[in-house]
MIBA-973562 format. One record per residue (C-alpha): residue number from 1; residue in one letter; x, y, z. Coordinates in nm, 2 decimals. Layout:
<recs>
{rec NUM, 'a', {X, Y, Z}}
...
</recs>
This chain:
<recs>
{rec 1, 'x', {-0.90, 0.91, -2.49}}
{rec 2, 'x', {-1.24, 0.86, -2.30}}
{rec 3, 'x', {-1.29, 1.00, -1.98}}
{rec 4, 'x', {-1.53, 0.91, -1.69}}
{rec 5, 'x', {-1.63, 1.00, -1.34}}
{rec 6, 'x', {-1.48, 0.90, -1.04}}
{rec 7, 'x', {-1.71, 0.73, -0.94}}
{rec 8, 'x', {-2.05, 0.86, -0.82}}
{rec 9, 'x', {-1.84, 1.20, -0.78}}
{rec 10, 'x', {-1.86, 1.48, -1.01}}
{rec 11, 'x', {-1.46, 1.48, -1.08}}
{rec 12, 'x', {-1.42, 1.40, -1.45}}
{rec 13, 'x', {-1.11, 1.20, -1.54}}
{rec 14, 'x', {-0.96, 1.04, -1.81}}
{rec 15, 'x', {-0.95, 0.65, -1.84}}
{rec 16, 'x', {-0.57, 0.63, -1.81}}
{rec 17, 'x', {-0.39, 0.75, -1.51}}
{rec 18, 'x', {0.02, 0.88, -1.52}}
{rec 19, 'x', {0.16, 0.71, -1.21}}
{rec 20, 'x', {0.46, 0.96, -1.16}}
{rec 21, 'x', {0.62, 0.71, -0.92}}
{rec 22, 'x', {0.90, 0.62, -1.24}}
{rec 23, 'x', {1.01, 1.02, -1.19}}
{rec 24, 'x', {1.25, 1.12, -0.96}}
{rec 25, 'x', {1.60, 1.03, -0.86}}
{rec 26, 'x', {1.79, 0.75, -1.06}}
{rec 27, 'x', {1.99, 0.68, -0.71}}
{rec 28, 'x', {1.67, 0.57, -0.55}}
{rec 29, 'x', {1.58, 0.28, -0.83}}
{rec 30, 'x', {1.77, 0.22, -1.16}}
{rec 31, 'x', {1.43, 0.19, -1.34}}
{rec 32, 'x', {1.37, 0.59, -1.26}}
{rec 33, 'x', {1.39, 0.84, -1.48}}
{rec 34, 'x', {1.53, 1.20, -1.42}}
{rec 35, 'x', {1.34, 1.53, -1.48}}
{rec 36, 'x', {1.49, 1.56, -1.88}}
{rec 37, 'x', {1.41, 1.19, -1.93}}
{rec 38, 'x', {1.03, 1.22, -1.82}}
{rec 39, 'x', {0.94, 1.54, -2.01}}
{rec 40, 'x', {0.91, 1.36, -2.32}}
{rec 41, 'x', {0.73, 1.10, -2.22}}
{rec 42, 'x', {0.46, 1.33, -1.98}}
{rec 43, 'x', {0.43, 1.55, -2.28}}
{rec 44, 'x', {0.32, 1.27, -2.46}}
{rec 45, 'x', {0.01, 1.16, -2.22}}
{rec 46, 'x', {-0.07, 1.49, -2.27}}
{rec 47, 'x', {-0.07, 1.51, -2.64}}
{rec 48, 'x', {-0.25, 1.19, -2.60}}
{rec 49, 'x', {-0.55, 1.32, -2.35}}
{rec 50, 'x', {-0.44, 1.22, -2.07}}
{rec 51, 'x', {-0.58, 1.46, -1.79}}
{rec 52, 'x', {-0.46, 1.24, -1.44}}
{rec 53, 'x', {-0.15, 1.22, -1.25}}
{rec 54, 'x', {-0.09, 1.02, -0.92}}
{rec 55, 'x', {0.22, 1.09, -0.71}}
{rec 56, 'x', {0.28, 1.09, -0.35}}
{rec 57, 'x', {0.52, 1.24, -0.08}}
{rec 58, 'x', {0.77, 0.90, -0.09}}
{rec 59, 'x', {0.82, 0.88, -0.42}}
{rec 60, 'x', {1.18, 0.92, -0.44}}
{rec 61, 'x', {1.17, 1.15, -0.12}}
{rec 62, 'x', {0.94, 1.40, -0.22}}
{rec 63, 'x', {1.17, 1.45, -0.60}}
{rec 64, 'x', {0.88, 1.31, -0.79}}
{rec 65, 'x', {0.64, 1.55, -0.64}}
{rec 66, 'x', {0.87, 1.79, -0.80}}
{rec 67, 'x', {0.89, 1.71, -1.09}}
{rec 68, 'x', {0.50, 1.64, -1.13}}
{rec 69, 'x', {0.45, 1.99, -1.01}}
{rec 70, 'x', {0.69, 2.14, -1.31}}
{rec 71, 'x', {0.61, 1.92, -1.59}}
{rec 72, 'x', {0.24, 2.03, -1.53}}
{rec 73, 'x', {0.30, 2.34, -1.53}}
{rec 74, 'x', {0.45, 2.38, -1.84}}
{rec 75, 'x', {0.23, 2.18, -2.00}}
{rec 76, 'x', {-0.12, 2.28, -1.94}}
{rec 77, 'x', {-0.25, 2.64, -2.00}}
{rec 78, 'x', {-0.44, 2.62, -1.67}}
{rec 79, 'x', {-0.45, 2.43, -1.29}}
{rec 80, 'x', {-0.81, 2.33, -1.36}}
{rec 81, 'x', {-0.70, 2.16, -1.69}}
{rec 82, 'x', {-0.54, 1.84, -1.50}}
{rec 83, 'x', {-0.65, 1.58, -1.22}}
{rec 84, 'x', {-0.38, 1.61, -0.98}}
{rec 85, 'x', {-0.34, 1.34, -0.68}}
{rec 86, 'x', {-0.11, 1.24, -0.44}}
{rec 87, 'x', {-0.07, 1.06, -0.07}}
{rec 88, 'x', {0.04, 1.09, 0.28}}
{rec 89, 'x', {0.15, 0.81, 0.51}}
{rec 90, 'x', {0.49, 0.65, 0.42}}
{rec 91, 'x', {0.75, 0.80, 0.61}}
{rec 92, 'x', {0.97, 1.16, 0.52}}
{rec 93, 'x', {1.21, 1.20, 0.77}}
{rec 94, 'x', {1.34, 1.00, 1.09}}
{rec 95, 'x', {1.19, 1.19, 1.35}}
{rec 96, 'x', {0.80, 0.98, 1.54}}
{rec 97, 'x', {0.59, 1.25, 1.39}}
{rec 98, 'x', {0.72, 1.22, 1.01}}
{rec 99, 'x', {0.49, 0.94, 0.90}}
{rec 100, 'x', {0.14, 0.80, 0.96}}
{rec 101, 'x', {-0.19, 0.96, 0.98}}
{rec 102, 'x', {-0.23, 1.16, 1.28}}
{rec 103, 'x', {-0.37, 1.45, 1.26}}
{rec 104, 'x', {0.00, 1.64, 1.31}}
{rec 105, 'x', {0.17, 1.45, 1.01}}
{rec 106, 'x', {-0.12, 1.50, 0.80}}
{rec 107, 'x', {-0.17, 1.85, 0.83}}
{rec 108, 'x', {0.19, 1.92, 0.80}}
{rec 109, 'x', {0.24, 1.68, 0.43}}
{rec 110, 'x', {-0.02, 1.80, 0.29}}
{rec 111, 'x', {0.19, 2.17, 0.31}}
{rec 112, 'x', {0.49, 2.00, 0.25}}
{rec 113, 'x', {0.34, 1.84, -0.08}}
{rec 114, 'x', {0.17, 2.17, -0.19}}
{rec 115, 'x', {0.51, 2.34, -0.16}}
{rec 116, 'x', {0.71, 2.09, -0.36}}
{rec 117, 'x', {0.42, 1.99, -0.63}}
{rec 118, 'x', {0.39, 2.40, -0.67}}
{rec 119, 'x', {0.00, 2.46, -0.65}}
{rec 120, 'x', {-0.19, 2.56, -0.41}}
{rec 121, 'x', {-0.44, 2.28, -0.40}}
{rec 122, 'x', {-0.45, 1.88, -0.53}}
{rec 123, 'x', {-0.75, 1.76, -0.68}}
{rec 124, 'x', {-0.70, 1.42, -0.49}}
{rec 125, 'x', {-0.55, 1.34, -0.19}}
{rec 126, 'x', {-0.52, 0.99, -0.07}}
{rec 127, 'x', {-0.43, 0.81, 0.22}}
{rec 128, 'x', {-0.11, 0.56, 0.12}}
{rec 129, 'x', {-0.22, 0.30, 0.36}}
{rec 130, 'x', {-0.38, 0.23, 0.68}}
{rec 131, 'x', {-0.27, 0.35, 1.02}}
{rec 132, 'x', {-0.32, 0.09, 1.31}}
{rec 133, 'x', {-0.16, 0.35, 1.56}}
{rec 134, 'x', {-0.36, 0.64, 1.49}}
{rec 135, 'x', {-0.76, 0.68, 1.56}}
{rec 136, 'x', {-0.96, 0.66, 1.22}}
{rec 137, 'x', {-1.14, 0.91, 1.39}}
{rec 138, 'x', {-0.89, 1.14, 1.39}}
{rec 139, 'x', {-0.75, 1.08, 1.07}}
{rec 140, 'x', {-1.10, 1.08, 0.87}}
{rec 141, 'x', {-1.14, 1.50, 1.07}}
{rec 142, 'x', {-0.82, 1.64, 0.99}}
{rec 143, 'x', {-0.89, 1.47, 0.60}}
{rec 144, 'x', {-1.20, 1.67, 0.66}}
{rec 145, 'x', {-1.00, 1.99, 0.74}}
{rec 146, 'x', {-0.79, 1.98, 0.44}}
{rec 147, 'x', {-1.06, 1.96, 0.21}}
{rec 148, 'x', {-1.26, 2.28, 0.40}}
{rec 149, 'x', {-0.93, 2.46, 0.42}}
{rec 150, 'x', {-0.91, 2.39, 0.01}}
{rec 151, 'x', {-0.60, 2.24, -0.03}}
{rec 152, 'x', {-0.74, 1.89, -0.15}}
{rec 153, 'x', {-1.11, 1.88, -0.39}}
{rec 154, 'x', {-1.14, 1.51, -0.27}}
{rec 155, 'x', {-1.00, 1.20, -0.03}}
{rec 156, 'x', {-0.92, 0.90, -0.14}}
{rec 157, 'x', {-0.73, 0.57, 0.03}}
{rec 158, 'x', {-0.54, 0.29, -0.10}}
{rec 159, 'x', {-0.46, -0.05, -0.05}}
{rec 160, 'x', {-0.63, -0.21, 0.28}}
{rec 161, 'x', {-0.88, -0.45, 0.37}}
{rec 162, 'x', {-1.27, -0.37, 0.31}}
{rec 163, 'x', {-1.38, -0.34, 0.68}}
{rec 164, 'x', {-1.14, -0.08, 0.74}}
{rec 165, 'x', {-1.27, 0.12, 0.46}}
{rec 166, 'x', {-1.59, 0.06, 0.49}}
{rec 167, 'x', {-1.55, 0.15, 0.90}}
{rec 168, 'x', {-1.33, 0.49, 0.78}}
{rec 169, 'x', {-1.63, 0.53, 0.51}}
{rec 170, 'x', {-1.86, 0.55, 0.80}}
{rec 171, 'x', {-1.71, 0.73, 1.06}}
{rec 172, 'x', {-1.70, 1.00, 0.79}}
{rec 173, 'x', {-2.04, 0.98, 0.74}}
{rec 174, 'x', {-2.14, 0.99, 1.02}}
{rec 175, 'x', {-1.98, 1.31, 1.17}}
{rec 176, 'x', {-2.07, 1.45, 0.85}}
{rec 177, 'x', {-1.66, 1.46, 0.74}}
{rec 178, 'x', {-1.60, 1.42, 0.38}}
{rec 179, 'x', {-1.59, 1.08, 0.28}}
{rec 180, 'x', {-1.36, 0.88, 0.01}}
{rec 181, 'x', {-1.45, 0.89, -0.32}}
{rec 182, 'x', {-1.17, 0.68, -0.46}}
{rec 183, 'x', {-1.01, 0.32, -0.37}}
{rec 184, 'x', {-0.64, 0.31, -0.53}}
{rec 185, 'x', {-0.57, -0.11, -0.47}}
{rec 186, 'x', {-0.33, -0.36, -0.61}}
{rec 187, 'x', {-0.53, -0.50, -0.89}}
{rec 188, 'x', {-0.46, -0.68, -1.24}}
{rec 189, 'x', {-0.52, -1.05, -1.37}}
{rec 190, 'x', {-0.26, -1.20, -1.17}}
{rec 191, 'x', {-0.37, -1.07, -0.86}}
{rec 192, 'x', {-0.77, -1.07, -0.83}}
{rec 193, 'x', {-0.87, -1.10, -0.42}}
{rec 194, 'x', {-0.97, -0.75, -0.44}}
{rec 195, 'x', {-1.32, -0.89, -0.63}}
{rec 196, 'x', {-1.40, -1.08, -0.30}}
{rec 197, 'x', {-1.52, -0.79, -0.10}}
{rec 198, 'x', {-1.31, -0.44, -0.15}}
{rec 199, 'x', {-1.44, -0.42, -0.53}}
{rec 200, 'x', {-1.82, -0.50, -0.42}}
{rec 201, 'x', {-1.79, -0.24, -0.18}}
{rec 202, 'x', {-1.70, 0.01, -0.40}}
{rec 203, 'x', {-1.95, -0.05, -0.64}}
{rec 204, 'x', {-2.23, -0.06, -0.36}}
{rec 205, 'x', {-2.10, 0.27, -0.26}}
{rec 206, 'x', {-2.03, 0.47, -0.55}}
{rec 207, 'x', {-1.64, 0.48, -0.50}}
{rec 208, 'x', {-1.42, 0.54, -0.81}}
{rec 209, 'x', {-1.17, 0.23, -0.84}}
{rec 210, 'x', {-0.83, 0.34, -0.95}}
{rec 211, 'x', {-0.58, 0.01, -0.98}}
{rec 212, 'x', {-0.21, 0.03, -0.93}}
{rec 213, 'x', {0.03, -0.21, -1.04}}
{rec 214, 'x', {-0.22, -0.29, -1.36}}
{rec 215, 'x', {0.06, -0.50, -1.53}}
{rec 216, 'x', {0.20, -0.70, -1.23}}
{rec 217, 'x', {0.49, -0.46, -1.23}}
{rec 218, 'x', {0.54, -0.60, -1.60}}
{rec 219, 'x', {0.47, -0.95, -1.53}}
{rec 220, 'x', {0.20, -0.96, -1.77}}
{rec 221, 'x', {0.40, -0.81, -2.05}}
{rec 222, 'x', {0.67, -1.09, -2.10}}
{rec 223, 'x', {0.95, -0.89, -1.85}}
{rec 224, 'x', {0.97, -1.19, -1.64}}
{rec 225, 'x', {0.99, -1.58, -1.75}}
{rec 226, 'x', {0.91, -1.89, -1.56}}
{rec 227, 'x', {1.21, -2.00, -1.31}}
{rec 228, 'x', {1.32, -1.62, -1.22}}
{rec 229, 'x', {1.45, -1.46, -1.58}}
{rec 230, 'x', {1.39, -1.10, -1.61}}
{rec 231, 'x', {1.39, -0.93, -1.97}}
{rec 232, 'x', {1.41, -0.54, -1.82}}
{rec 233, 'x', {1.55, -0.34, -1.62}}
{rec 234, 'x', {1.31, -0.30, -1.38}}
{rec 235, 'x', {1.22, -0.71, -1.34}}
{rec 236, 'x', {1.57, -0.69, -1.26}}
{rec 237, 'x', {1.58, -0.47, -0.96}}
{rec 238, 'x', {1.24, -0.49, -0.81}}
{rec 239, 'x', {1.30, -0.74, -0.51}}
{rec 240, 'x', {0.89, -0.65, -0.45}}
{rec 241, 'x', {0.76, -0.80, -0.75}}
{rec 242, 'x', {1.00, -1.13, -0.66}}
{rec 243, 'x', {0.74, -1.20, -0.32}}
{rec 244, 'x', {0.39, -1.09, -0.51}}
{rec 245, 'x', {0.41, -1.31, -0.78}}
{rec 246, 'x', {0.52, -1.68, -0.84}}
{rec 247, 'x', {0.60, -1.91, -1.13}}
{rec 248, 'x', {0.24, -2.04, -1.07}}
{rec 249, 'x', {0.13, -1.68, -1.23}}
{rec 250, 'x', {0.29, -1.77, -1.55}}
{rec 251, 'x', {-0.04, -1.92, -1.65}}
{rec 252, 'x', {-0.19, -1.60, -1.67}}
{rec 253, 'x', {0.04, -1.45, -1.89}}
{rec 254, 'x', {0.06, -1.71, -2.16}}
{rec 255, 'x', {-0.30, -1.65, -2.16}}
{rec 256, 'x', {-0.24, -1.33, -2.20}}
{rec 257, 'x', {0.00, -1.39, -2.49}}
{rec 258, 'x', {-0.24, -1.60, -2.62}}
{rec 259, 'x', {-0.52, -1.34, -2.66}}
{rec 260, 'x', {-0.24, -1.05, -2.76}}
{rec 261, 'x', {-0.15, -1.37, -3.04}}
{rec 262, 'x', {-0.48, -1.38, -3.23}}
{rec 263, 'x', {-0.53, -1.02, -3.24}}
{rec 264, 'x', {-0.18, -0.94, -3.31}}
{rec 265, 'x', {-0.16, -0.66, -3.02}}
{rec 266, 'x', {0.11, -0.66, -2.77}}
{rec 267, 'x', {-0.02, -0.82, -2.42}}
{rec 268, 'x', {0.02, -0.51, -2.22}}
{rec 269, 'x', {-0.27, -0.41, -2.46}}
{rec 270, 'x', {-0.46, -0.71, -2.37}}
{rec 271, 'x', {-0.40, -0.72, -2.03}}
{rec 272, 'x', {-0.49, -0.35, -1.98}}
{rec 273, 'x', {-0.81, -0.43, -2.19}}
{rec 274, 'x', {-0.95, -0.67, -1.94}}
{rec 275, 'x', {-0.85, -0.46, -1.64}}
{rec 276, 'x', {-1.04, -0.14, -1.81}}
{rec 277, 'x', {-1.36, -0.32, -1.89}}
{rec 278, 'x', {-1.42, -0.45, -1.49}}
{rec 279, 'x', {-1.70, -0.27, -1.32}}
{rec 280, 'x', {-1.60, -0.03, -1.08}}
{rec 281, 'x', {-1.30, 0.03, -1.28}}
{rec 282, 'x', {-1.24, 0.41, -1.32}}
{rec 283, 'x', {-0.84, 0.43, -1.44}}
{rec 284, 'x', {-0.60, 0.17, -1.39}}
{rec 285, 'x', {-0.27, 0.39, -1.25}}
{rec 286, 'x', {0.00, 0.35, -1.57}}
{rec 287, 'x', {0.40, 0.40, -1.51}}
{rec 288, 'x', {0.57, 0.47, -1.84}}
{rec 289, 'x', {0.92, 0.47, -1.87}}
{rec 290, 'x', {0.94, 0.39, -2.22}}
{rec 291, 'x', {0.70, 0.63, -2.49}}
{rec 292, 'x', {0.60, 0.24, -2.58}}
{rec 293, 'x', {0.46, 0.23, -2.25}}
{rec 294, 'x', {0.24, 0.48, -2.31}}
{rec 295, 'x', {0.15, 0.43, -2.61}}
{rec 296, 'x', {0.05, 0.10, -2.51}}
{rec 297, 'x', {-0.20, 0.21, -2.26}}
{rec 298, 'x', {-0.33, 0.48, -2.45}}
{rec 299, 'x', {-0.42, 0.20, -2.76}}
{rec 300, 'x', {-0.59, -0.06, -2.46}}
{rec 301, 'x', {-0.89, 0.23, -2.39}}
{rec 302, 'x', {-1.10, 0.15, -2.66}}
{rec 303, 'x', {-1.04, -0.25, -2.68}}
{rec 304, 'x', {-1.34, -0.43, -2.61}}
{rec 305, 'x', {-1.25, -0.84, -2.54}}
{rec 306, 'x', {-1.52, -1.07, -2.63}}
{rec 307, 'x', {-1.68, -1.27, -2.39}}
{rec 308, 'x', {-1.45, -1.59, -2.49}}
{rec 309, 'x', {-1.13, -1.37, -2.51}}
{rec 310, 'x', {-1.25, -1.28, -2.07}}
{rec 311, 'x', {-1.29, -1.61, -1.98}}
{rec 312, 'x', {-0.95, -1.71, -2.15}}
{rec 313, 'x', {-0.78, -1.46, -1.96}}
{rec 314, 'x', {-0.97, -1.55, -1.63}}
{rec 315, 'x', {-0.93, -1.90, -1.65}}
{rec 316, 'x', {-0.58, -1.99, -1.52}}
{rec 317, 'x', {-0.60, -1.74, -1.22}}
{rec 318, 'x', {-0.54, -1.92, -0.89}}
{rec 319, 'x', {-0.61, -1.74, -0.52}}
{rec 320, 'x', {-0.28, -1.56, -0.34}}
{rec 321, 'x', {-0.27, -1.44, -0.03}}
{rec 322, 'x', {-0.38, -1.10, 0.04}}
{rec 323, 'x', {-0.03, -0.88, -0.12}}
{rec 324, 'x', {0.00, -0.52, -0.10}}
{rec 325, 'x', {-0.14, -0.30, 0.20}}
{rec 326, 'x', {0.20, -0.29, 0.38}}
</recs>
């Protein structure tokens, strides 16, 4: 495993990221895995070096939180030994105060998260998405407060456009707030608009890029085939990944399979590869429910694609429309 800041930050991380979304309740989405199921699999990023975990409140109403919070506790010796991060926004309950960013929801999350994750402070905590009925102002202070209080290390956001962040960035700065240090966006070889302008920005300013949905929620590894087939069960039960991607895609992954071909690795490999050798790239955000998964991942960190090998992979990409900040 190799391991890198986040960003200009001094948090230390490693270059693979557990996404503990797959762990929760198997009545919220077939793909899930239960608490016995997951053990096995999160012991193994351990054993393997990974040291970060993403989760957030939603995820599977607050059950993955849960879980997170045990696993990594039995696990690890010590709190200090793991990069722990989750998010606020989506909503928890039915009542106008249960979602968002205002300063009332956040402040009462981030103690509802603590509670069911089982520490007393998260290394990262992230806002899900952006708020249009709440102030940035307002949301960037009481951010602010949860940090001086100690119950986050660092702020970080996730999918939106770059004028947002960059207007959230500086509001921060300028009240003297604490500022993002991490961008968690939709990013992979089938979707690339984040390079126009929120990828730039993050480089200008020293912010720690931290990709979800790496794979094209599997797309890239062969779970879906042109005209609608699906090959797992996830690709069979995730209406989402039906609107992000298109049969147009497909010419990214036999690219992909192309490259994967001649070196004999599987394409998750490959695909993984490319996405960990993009500047700005910290740790692309991993969801194993298979120990293949993982293993996977694990074997893409120390790939390096030759110049030839990129511009294969980067050829067939055509421009979407911006997908994922809902």
């Amino acid at each position: 495993m190799e391991y890198l800041q986040l960003g200009t930050s001094g948090l230390t991380v490693s270059r693979i990221c557990l996404g503990m979304m797959s762990y929760g309740s198997p009545d919220s989405w077939a793909w899930m895995l239960d608490e016995d199921a997951a053990a096995p699999i999160v012991r193994q990023a351990v054993e393997s070096g990974v040291t970060f975990f993403d989760t957030a409140d939603m995820y599977s109403d607050g059950a993955s939180e849960q879980i997170t919070g045990r696993l990594l506790a039995q696990l690890f010796p010590r709190r200090d030994d793991y990069v722990l991060a989750t998010k606020v926004y989506f909503p928890m309950g039915s009542g106008p105060n249960d979602k968002g960013l205002s300063r009332k929801h956040i402040m009462s999350a981030i103690d509802a998260s603590l509670d069911r994750l089982g520490v007393d402070h998260v290394d990262l905590y992230q806002i899900h998405r952006w708020d249009n009925e709440t102030p940035i102002e307002e949301t960037m202070n009481a951010l602010h407060d949860v940090v001086a209080a100690g119950k986050a290390r660092y702020i970080g956001a996730s999918s939106m456009f770059a004028w947002q962040f960059a207007k959230a960035q500086h509001v921060a700065e300028t009240h003297g707030w604490t500022k993002f240090i991490s961008m968690q966006n939709h990013y992979n070889l089938a979707y690339r608009e984040e390079e126009r302008e929120m990828i730039p920005l993050c480089r200008d300013q020293g912010v720690g890029i931290i990709p979800w949905s790496p794979l094209a929620r599997g797309l890239l590894t062969g779970s879906r085939e042109r005209g609608g087939g699906q090959t797992t069960v996830r690709s069979g039960t995730d209406p989402i990944a039906d609107t992000m991607y298109t049969d147009d895609d497909f010419d990214v992954v036999d690219a992909v399979r192309k490259v994967a071909a001649e070196r004999d690795l599987p394409p998750a490999q490959i695909a993984l590869a490319w996405l960990l050798g993009r500047p700005g790239v910290t740790a692309p955000i991993i969801g194993a429910t298979k120990t293949k998964h993982l293993e996977d991942a694990v074997a893409a960190v120390p790939i390096r694609l030759s110049e030839r090998e990129i511009a294969t992979l980067q050829a067939p990409y055509r421009p979407h429309p911006v997908l994922g900040h809902q």
